[in-house]
C-alpha positions as CSV (number, residue, x, y, z in Angstrom):
1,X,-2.1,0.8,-21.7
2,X,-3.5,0.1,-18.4
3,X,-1.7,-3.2,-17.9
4,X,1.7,-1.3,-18.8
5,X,1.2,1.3,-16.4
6,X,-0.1,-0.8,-13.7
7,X,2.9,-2.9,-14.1
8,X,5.4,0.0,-14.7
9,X,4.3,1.5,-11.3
10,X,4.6,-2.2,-9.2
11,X,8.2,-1.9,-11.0
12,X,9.0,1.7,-9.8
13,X,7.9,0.4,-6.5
14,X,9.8,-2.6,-6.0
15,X,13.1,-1.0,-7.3
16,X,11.8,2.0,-5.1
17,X,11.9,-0.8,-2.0
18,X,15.4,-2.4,-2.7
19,X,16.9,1.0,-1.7
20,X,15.9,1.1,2.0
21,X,16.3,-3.0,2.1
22,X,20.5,-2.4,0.7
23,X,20.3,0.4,3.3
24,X,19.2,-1.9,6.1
25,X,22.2,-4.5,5.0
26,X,24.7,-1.3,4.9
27,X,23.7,-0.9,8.6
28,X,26.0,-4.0,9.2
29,X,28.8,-3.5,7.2
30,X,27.8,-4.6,3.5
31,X,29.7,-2.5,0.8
32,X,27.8,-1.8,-2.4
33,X,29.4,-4.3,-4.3
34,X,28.1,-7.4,-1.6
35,X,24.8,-5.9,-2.3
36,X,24.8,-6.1,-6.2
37,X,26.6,-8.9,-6.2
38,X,23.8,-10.7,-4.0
39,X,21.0,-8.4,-6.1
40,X,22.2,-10.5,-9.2
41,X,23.9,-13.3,-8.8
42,X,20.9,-14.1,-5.9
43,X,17.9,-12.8,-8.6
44,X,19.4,-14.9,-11.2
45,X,18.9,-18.4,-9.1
46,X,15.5,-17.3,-8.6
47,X,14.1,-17.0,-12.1
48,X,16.6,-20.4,-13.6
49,X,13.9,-22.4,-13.1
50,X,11.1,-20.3,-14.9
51,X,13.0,-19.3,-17.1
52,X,14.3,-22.4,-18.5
53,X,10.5,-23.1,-18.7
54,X,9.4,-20.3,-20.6
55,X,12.4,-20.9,-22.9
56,X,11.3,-24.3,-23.7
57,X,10.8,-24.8,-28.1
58,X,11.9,-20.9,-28.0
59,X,16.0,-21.4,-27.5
60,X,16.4,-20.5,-31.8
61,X,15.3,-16.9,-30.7
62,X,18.2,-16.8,-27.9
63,X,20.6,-17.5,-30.6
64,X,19.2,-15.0,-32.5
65,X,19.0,-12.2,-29.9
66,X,22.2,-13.2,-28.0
67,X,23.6,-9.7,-28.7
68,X,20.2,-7.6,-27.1
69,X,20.9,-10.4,-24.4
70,X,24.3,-9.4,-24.1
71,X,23.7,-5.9,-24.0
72,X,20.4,-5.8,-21.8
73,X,22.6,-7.7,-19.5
74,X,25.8,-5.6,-19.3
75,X,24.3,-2.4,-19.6
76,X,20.9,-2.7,-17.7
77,X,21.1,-5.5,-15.0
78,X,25.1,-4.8,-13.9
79,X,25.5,-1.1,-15.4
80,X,22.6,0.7,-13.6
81,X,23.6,-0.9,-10.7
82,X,27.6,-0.9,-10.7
83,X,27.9,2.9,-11.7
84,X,25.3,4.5,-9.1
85,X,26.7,1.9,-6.5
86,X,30.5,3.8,-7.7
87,X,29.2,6.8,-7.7
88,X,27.8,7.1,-4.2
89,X,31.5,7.0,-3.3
90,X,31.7,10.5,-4.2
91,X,28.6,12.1,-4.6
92,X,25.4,12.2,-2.1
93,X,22.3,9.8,-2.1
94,X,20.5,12.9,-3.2
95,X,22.7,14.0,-6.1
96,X,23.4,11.1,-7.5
97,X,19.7,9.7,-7.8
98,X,18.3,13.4,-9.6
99,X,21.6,13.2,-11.7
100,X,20.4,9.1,-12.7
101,X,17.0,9.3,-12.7
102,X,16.5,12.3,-14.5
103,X,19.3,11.9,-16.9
104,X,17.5,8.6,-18.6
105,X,14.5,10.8,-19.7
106,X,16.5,13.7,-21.0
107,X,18.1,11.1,-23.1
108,X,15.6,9.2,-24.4
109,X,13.9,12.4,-25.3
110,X,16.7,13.5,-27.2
111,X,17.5,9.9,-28.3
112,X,13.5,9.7,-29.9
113,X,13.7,13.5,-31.2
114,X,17.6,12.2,-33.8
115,X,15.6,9.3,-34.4
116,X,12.5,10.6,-35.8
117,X,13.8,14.3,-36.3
118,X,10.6,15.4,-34.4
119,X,11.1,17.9,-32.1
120,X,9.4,17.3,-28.7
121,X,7.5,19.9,-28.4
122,X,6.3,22.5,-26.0
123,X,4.5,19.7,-23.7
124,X,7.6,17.3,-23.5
125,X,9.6,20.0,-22.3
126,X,7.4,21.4,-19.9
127,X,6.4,17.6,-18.2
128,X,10.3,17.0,-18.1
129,X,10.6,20.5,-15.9
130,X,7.6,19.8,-13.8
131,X,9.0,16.5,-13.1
132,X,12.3,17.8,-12.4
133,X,10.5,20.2,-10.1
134,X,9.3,17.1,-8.3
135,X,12.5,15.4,-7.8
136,X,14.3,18.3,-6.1
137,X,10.8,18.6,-3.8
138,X,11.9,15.0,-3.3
139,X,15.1,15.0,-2.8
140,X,17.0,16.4,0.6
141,X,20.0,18.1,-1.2
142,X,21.1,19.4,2.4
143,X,25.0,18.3,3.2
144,X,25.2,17.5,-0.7
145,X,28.6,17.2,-1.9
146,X,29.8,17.6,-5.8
147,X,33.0,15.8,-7.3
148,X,33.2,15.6,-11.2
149,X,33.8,12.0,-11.0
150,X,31.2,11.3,-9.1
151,X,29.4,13.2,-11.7
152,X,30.3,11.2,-15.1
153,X,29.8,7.9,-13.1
154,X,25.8,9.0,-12.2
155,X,25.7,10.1,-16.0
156,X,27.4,6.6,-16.7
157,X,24.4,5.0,-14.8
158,X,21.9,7.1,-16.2
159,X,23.0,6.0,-19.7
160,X,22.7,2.2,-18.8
161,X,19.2,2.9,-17.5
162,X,18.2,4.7,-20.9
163,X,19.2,1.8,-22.2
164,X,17.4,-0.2,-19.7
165,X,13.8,1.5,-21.0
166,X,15.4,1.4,-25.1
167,X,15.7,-2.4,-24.8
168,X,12.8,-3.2,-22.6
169,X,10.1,-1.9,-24.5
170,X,11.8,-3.4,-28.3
171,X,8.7,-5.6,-29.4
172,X,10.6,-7.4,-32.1
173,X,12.6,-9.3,-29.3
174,X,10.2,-12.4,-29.1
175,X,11.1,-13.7,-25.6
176,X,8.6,-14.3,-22.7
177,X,9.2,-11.1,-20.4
178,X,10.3,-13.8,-17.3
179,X,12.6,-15.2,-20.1
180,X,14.4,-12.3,-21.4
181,X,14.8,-11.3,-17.6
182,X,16.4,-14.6,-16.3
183,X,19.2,-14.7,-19.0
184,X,19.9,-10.8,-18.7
185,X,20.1,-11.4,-15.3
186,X,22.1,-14.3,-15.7
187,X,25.0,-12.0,-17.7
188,X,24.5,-9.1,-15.3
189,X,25.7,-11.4,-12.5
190,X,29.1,-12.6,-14.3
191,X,29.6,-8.9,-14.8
192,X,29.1,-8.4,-11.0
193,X,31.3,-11.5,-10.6
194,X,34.3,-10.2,-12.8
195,X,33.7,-6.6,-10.9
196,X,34.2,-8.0,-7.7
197,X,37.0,-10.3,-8.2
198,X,39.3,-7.7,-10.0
199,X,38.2,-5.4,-6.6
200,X,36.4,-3.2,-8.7
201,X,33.4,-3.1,-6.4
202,X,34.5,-5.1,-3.7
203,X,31.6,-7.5,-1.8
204,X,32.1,-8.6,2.1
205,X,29.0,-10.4,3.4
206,X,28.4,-9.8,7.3
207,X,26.1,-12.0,9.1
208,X,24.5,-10.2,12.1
209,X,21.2,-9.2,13.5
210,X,19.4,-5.9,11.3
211,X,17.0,-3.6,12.6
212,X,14.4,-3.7,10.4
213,X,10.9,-1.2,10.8
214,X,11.9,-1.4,14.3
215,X,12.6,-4.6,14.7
216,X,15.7,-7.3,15.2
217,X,15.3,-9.3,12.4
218,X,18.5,-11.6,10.7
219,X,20.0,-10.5,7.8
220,X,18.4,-12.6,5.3
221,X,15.5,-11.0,6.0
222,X,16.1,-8.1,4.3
223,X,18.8,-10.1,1.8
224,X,16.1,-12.2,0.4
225,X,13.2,-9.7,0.2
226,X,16.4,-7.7,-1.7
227,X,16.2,-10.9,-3.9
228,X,12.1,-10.5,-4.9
229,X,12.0,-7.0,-5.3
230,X,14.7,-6.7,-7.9
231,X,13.6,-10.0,-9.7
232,X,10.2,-8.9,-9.5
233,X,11.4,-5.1,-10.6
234,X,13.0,-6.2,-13.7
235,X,10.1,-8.6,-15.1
236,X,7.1,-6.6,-14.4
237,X,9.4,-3.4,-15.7
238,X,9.7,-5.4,-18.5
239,X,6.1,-6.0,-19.6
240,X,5.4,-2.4,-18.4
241,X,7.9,-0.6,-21.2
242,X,6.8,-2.8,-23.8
243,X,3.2,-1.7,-23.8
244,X,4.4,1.5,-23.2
245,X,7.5,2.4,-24.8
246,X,10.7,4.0,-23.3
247,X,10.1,7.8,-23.1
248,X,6.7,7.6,-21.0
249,X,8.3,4.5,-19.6
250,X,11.0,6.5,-18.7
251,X,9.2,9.3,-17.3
252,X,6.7,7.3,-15.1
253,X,9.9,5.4,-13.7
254,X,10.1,8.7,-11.9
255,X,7.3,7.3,-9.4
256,X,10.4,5.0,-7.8
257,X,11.1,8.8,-5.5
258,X,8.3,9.2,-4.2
259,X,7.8,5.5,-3.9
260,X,11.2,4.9,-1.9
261,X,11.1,7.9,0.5
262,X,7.5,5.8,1.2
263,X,9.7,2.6,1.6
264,X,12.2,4.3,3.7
265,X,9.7,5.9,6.3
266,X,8.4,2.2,7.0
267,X,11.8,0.4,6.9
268,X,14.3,3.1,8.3
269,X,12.0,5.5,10.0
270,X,13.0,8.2,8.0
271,X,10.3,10.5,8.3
272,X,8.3,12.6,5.7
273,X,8.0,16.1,4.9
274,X,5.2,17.6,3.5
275,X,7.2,19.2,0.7
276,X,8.6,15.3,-0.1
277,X,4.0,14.5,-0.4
278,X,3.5,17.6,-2.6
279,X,7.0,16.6,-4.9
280,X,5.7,13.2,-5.7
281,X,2.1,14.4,-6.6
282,X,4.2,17.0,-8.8
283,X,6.1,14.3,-10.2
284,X,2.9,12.4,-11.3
285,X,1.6,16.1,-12.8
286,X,4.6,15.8,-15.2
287,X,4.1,12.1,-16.4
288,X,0.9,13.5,-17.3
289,X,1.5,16.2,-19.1
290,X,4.4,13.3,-20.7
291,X,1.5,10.7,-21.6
292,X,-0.2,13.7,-23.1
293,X,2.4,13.9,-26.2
294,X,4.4,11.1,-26.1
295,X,7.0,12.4,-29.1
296,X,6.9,8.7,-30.2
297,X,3.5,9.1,-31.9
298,X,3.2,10.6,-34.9
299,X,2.5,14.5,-34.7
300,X,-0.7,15.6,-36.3
């Protein structure tokens, strides 16, 4: 349990830190789509090589999970990624992250409670307000703007990232962790291929000096510490959720607010309130109260 969580929350934080490193690259020009495009197509020729090592005497289980491959690819590498990218077009930072991020709990939650025909209970409910509470503490909805399609395209990424924590913590899939993260990779970056050729999300890759923390740095600075963060996210999200399972997985994923306004007050300056300090502690009040009836184990 403590090796999940420990790795959950190195997850939160790294995918917490690739928002202010996309937002130093935006500084110069890059449109979303450069930036998932080099998140996954980059990622992916970073874990070819150990992942072809961890797949050695294993390749009969690929051909037998090529369609959780498929789908952990499609929906949780390029999905998450593709749909909140499209939906900052029309919605704010703010709205659409509390529409994503708390949208995968809610339906996990409700996904566990058809499964098993357990209701939640009392405890669920109230961790999912408190940490609800803690996002909009969090968030800075000031300036927010609302658009319905900006709307369903959040909800669209929220639903890959459900999916994200469903087929990250499935045990039965008997693939290494670095494994099952290379090849989902691998598929997430043809989707962001395909995406960007048919102008879908379309990439442009300016080269140019970044302030970064204060500092003139080159843009491949922050493009390959982009690179390690989101490999890194993936894998060590990976071996978190599958000691855990997806709804407290879910639920402590909500660490990744607190843990990027953090990131951002380092790398952009962005300074913090005290309301943002007391929203994350609230946040963890509400995994807590989560961890304390997971609706995944069986009710006495």
């Amino acid at each position: 349990m403590l090796l999940g969580l420990t790795a959950l929350l190195l997850s939160a934080y790294l995918f917490a830190a690739s928002g202010p490193l996309a937002k130093v690259l935006y500084g110069i020009g890059w449109p979303p789509g450069s930036v998932a495009l080099l998140r996954l197509a980059g990622a992916t020729a970073l874990l070819s090589a150990p992942t072809l090592l961890a797949l050695r005497g294993r390749w009969d289980e690929v051909r037998r999970r090529w369609k959780a491959i498929m789908g952990y690819g499609i929906v949780a590498m390029a999905g998450v990624q593709i749909f909140f990218f499209l939906a900052l077009e029309h919605l704010s930072v703010a709205v659409a992250v509390l529409v994503e991020m708390m949208g995968a709990p809610v339906l996990i939650v409700v996904w566990v409670w058809l499964r098993t025909r357990r209701f939640p209970g009392a405890v669920i409910c109230a961790g999912l307000v408190v940490c609800l509470v803690g996002m909009m503490l969090v968030l800075d909805f000031r300036g927010a703007r609302m658009s319905w399609l900006g709307l369903a395209l959040a909800v669209a990424a929220a639903g890959c990232m459900a999916g994200y924590f469903m087929v990250s913590s499935n045990q039965s899939i008997n693939l290494p962790p670095i494994a099952f993260t290379g090849l989902g990779m691998a598929v997430g970056a043809v989707v962001a291929v395909i995406t960007t050729l048919t102008k879908l999300t379309p990439a442009e890759f300016v080269v140019a000096d970044v302030d970064f923390a204060g500092f003139a740095v080159s843009w491949w600075v922050p493009a390959l510490l982009l690179l390690f963060t989101t490999a890194g996210a993936y894998w060590l999200g990976l071996i978190g959720l599958r000691h855990l399972g997806p709804t407290l997985g879910s639920f402590a994923n909500l660490t990744e607010v607190p843990f990027s306004t953090i990131t951002a007050w380092v790398i952009l300056g962005e300074a913090l309130t005290g309301w943002q300090l007391v929203g994350g502690l609230v946040i963890l009040a509400g995994i807590v109260l989560v961890k304390a009836r997971d609706p995944e184990r069986p009710v006495a």
